[in-house]
C-alpha distance (Angstrom), angle and dihedral (degrees) to the residues before:
residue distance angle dihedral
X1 . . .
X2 3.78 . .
X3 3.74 115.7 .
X4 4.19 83.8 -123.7
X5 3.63 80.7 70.3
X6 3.31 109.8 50.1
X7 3.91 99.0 46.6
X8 3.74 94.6 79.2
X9 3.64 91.8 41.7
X10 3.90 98.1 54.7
X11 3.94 84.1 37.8
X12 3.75 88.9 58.2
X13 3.29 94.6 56.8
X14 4.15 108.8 66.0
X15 3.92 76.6 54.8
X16 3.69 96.4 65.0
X17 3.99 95.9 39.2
X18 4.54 83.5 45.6
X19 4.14 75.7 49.6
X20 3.58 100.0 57.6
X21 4.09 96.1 36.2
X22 3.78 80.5 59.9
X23 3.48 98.8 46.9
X24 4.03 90.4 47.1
X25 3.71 88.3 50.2
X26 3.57 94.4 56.3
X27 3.53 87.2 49.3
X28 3.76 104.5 51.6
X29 3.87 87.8 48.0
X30 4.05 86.7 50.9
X31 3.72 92.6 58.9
X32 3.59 88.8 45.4
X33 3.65 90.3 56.6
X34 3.31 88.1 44.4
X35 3.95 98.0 50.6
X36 3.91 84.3 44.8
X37 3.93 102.2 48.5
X38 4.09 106.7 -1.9
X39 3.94 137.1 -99.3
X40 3.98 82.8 -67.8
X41 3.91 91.8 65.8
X42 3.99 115.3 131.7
X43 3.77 111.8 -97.6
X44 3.60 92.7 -127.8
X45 3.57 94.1 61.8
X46 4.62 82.3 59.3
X47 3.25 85.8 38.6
X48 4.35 92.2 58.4
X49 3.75 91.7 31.4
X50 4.06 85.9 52.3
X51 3.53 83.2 44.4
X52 4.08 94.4 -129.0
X53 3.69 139.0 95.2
X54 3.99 120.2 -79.7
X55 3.40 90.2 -119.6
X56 3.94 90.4 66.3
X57 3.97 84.3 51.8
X58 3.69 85.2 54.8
X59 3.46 96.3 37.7
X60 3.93 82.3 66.6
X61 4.05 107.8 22.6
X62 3.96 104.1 29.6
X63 3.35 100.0 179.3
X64 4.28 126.6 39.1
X65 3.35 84.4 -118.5
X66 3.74 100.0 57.6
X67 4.16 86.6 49.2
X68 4.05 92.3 45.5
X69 4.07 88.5 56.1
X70 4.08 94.5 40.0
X71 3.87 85.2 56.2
X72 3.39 95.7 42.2
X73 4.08 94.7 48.8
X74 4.06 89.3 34.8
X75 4.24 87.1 56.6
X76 3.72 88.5 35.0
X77 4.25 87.7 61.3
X78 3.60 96.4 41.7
X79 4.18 87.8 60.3
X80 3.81 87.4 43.0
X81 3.80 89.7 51.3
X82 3.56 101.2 42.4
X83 3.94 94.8 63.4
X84 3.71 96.9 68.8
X85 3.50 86.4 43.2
X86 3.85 102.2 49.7
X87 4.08 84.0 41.3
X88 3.60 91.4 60.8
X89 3.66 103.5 37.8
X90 3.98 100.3 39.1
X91 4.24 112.2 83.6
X92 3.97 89.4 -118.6
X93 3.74 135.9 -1.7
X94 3.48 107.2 -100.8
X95 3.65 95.9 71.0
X96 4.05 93.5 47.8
X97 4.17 80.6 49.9
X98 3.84 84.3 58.8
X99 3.75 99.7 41.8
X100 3.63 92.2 45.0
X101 3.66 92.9 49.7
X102 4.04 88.2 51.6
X103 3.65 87.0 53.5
X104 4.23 89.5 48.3
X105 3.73 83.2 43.3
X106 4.14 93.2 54.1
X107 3.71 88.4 40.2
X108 4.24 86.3 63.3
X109 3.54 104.7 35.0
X110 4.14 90.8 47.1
X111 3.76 97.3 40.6
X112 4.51 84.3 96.2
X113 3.95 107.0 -167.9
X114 3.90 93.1 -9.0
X115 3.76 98.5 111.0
X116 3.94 87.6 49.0
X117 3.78 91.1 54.5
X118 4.15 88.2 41.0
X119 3.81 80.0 68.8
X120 3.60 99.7 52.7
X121 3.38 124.6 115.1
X122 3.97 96.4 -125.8
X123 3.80 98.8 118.1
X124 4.06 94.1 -139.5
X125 4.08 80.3 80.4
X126 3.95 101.6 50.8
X127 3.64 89.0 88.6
X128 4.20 102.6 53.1
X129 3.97 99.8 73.9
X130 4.14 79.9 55.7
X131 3.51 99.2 47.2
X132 3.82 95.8 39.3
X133 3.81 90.2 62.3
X134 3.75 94.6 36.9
X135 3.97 87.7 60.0
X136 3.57 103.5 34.3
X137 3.62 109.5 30.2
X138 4.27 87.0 62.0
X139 3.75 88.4 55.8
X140 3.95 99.8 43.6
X141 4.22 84.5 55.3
X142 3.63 94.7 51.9
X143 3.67 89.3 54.3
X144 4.03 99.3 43.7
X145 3.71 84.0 40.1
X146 4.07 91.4 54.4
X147 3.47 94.2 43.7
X148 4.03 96.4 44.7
X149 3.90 76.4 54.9
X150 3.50 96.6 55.4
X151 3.69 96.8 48.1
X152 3.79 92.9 -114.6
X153 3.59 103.6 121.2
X154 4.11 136.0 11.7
X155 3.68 121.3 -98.2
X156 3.55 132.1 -140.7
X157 3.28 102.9 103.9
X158 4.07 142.9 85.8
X159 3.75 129.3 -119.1
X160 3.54 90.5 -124.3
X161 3.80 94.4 54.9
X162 4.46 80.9 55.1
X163 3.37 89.8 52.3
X164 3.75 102.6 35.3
X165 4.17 82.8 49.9
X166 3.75 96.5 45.3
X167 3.82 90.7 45.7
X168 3.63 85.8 51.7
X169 3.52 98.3 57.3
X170 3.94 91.1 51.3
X171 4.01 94.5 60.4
X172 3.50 99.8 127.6
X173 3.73 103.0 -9.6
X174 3.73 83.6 133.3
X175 4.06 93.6 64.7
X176 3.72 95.8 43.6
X177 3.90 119.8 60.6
X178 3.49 94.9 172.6
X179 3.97 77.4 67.2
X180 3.78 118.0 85.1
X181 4.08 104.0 -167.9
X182 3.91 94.5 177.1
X183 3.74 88.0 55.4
X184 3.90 91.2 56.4
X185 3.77 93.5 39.3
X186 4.22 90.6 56.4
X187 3.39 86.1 51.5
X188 4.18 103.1 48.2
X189 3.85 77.5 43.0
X190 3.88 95.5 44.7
X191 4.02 86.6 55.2
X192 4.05 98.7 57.6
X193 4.46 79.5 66.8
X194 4.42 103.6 107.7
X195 3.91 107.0 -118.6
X196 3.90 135.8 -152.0
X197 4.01 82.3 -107.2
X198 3.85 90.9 51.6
């Protein structure tokens, strides 16, 4: 291949990474809006958190419901990512269990309106219970499985049964702030530690 050829190709490239960064950016500061004001918030106030013009949110998500499920798979990949991450950074795997289950947990409480909308019957939506537990439940087994391994914590249970019971105690911790979720999710996650009485 002549190096005339290549130029534009290698050139092209930056672009598409730039691309993406932009499109992740826009993203994060949508499920900030969302967290602030719910998945009914005004695209203008993404658009001036994102720091562009609603028709580049539009440009990219042209419906609501094309942004809701973007935000919802974007957040759903930075939980799935994180558990490798925490596993191979933290000194043993109990304490990247906990810290990814805070991040889980922060993914619930925050997600204002989103489980209502999960429940519509718009059809783009079928698809996100599926791919939610395809993503995360992977992860959350890895990190019971390392820290079973370790000796940190008991076994005898499934990831899904964490996550099912930490999503559980989350239902409505939005509506209740005499209700302190996180504080109940440390301690369900506190108990799965072996004692001296074990």
């Amino acid at each position: 291949m002549r190096d005339g050829e290549r130029g534009p190709q290698q050139a092209a490239r930056p672009q598409r990474a730039d691309a993406r960064r932009n499109k992740e950016s826009l993203l994060d500061a949508a499920a900030a809006i969302f967290v602030e004001s719910g998945v009914e918030a005004p695209v203008r106030d993404i658009a001036a958190k994102a720091g562009v013009g609603t028709a580049t949110i539009y440009r990219h998500f042209p419906t609501r419901a094309d942004l809701i499920i973007a935000v919802y798979r974007h957040q759903v990949e930075a939980c799935a990512e994180a558990g490798p991450a925490l596993l191979e950074a933290g000194p043993t795997p109990y304490p990247a269990l906990r810290q990814w289950i805070d991040l889980f947990t922060d993914f619930l409480v925050t997600k204002h309106g989103l489980a209502a909308v999960l429940q519509s019957d718009d059809a783009g939506f079928e698809g996100l219970h599926r791919y939610f537990l395809d993503r995360l439940m992977p992860v959350c087994t890895q990190l019971i499985e390392a820290a079973v391994a370790s000796g940190e914590i008991r076994s005898g249970f499934t990831a899904y049964e964490l996550m099912r019971g930490v999503g559980n105690l989350c239902i409505g911790a939005e509506h209740d702030s005499r209700y302190d979720a996180r504080r109940l999710v440390d301690l369900l996650v506190a108990g799965l530690k072996w004692t001296e009485v074990d």
